[in-house]
Structure formats: C-alpha cells, structure tokens
DRENPAKE-100519 format. One record per residue (C-alpha): residue number from 0; y, x, z. Coordinates in pm, whole numbers, plus 50000, padded with zeros to 5 digits. Each point is the difference from the previous one (the first is absolute). Example, Ala and Ser with C-alpha at 12.3 -4.5 7.8 and 13.67 -1.06 7.14 Angstrom:
2
[site 0; [49550; 51230; 50780]]
[site 1; [50344; 50137; 49934]]
This chain:
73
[site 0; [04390; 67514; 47833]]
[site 1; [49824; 50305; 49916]]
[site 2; [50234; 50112; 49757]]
[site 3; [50294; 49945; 50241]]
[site 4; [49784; 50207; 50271]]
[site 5; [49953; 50297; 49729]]
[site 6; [50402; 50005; 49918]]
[site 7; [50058; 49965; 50388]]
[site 8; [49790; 50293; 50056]]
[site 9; [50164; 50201; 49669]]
[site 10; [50341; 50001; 50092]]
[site 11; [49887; 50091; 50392]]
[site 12; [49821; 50321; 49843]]
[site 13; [50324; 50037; 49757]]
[site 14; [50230; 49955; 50305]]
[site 15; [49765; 50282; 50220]]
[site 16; [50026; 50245; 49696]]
[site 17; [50382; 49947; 49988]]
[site 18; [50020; 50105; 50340]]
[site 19; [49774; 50273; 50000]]
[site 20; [50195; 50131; 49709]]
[site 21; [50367; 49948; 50178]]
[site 22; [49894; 50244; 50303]]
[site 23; [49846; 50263; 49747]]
[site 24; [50348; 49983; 49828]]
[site 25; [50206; 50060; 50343]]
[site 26; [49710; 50252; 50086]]
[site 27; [50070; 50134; 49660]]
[site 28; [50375; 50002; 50020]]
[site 29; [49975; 50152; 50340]]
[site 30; [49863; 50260; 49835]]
[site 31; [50176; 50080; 49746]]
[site 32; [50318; 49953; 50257]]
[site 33; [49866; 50268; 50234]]
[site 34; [49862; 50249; 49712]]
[site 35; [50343; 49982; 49800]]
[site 36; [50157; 50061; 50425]]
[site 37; [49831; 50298; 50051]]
[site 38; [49954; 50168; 49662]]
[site 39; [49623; 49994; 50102]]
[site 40; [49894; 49871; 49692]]
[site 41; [50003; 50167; 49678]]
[site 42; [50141; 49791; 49739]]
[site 43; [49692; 49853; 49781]]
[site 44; [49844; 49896; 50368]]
[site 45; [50312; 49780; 49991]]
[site 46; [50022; 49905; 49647]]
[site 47; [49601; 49892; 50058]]
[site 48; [50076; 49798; 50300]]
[site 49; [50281; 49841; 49829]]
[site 50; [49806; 49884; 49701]]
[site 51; [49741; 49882; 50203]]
[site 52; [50275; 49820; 50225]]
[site 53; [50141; 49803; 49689]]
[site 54; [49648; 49913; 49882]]
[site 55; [49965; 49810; 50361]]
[site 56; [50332; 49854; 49897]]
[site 57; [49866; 49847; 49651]]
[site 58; [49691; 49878; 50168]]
[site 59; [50137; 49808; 50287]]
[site 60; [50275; 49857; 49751]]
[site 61; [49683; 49924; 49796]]
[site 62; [49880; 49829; 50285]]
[site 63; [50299; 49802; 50112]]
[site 64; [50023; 49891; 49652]]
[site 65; [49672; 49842; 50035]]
[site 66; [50038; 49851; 50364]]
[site 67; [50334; 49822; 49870]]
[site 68; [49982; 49633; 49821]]
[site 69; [50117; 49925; 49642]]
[site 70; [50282; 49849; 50027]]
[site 71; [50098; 49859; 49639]]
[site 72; [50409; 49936; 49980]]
C-alpha cells in the first residue's frame, strides 16, 4: 500500500509540474508573440525567451513520457 500511495502521490506532483510548466509556455509564447508585434524587443531578448521556451517543451515531454504506461507491442 505504501508504495502505491508514494507513486499516487509522484505522478500528482508530476501532473502539477506539467501544468505549471504549460501556462509558463503560453505566458512565454505570449511573450515572445507580443515582443516580435511590436518590435519592443531586441532580438537576443527573443532568442533568450525562445530557448528558454523550448527547454519547457523538453521538460514537460520529459514528463509526459514518464506519466505514460509501457505499453510493450
């Protein structure tokens, strides 16, 4: 039981972190949306918030991987 109560409570925190990083990649893309709209931003603000926006990307893939079963064909 206990080990079925620490994987429960894993793949809540994995599922919380996946969610926290999906809104910082919309705020991110916002961003970047609004920046590249207005000229505001000089390009290596952009390029920064872009790199930092694919990072989020490879993490909650990461994390996805993690939350989804095996499935052996």
């Amino acid at each position: 039981m206990a080990g079925e109560d620490e994987a429960r409570a894993e793949a809540q925190a994995a599922h919380e972190e996946l969610a926290r990083l999906r809104e910082e990649h919309r705020d991110l893309d916002n961003a970047i949306e609004a920046l590249e709209r207005l000229n505001a931003g000089d390009r290596l603000q952009i390029q920064r918030l872009k790199k930092r926006k694919l990072a989020l990307k490879d993490r909650m893939i990461f994390i996805e991987d993690q939350l989804t079963p095996d499935i052996i064909a």
